[in-house]
C-alpha positions in Angstrom: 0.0 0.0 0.0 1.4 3.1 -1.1 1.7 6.0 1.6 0.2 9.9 0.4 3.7 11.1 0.2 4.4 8.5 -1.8 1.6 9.5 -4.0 2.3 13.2 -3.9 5.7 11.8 -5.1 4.4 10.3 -8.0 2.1 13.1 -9.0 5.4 15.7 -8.9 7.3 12.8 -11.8 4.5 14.6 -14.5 4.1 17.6 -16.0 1.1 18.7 -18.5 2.0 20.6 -21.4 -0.8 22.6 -22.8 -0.7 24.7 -26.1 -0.3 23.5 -29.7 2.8 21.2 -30.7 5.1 22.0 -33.0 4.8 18.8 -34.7 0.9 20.3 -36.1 1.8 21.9 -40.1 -0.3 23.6 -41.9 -1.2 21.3 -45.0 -1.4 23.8 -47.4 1.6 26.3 -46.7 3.9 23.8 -44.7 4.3 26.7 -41.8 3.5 25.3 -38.1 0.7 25.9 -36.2 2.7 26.6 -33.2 4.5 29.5 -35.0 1.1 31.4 -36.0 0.4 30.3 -32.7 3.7 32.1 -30.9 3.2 35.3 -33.3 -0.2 36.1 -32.7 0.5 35.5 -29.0 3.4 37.9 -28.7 2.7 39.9 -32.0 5.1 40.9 -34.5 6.9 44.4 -35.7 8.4 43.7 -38.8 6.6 43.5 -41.9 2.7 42.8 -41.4 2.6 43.7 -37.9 0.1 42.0 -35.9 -0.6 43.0 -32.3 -0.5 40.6 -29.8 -3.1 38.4 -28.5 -2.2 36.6 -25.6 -4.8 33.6 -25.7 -2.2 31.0 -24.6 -0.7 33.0 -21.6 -3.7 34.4 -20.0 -6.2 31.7 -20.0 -4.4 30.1 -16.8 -5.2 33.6 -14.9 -8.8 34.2 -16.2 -10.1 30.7 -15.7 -8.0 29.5 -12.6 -10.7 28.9 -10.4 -12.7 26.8 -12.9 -9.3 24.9 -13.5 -8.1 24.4 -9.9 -11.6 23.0 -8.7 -10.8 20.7 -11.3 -7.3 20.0 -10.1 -9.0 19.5 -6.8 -11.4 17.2 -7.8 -9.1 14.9 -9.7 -6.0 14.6 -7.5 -8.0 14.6 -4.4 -9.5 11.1 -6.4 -6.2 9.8 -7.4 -5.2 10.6 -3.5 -8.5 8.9 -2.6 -7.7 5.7 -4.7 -10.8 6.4 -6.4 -9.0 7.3 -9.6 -5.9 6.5 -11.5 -3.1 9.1 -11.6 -3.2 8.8 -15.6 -6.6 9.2 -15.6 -6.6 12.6 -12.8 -3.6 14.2 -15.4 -5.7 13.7 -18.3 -9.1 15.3 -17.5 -6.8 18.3 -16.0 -5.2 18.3 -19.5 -8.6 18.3 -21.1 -9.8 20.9 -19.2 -6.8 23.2 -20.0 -7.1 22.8 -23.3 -10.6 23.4 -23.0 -10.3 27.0 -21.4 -7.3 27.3 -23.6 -9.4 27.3 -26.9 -12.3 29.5 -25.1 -9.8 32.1 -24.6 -8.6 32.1 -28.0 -12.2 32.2 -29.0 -14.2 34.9 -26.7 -10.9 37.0 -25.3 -11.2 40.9 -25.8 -8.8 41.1 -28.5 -7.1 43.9 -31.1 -9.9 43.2 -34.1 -8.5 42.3 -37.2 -7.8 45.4 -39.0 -10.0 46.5 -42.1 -7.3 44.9 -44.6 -7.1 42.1 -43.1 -10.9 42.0 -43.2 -11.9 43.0 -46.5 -8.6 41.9 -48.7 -7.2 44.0 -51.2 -3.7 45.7 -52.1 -1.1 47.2 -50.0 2.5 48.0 -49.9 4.8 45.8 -48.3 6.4 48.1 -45.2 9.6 45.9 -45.7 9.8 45.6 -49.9 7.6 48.5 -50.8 6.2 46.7 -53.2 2.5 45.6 -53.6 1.3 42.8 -52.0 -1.9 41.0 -51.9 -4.4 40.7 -49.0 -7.0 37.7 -49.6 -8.7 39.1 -46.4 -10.5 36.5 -43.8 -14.4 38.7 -44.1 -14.0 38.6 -40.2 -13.4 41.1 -37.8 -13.0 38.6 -35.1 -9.0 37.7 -35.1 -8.0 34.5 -34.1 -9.8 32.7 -36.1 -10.7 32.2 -39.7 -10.2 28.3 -40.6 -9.9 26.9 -37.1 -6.9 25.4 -37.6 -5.1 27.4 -35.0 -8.4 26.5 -32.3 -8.5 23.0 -33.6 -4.8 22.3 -33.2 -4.8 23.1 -28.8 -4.3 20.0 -27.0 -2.4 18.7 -24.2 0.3 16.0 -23.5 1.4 14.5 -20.1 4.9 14.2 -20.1 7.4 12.9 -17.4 9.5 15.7 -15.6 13.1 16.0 -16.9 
């Protein structure tokens, strides 16, 4: 019979990484997910500038006490014997994810600027040449295809 500390042990060998891995493309240009990801979280100053929107880094502070009752709930199961450890570290992974992807979603963002909404021709800041805007017919930023909501996950992962 294992001994809490023991189990508190065990719980401290795992770590859950929440975001988008780096190992998600985009099919059609071959760029990753998880760059897109990192410059709309931190924004960009060079060329098309895009303001940041911190979905990724501030979803851990808005929904924390949503995520830490269920932190609560799961470990207090796995400490219970009521639950597997694998099992506690995956619904907390879920839920992450979860409130991850609402963020991304519903957060009070920068809106997309009218180029960016409507398409059309501008002149690169970098080139000065013209360049092409397909324009996403949104004003909400974030999100146009999905891809960048769809591709939020977790993994569990031992610590190093």
């Amino acid at each position: 019979m294992r001994t809490f500390t023991e189990k508190f042990k065990e719980i401290g060998k795992f770590k859950i990484k929440i975001g988008i891995p780096k190992e998600n493309t985009n099919k059609q240009t071959g760029e990753y997910i998880a760059d897109i990801a990192w410059w709309n979280e931190k924004g960009t100053f060079s060329g098309t500038r895009i303001p940041p929107r911190p979905f990724g880094s501030t979803f851990l502070n808005k929904y924390k006490e949503e995520i830490n009752k269920v932190i609560d709930k799961e470990l207090n199961l796995y400490l219970e014997k009521k639950k597997n450890l694998k099992s506690a570290l995956n619904i907390i992974g879920i839920t992450c994810a979860k409130y991850m992807k609402y963020n991304l979603t519903y957060g009070s963002w920068v809106p997309n600027s009218p180029i960016t909404i409507q398409g059309g021709w501008i002149k690169s800041p970098i080139r000065k040449i013209p360049i092409y805007i397909k324009g996403k017919k949104s004003s909400r930023p974030l999100i146009d295809t999905g891809q960048l909501r769809q591709s939020i996950t977790y993994i569990v992962v031992k610590n190093e």
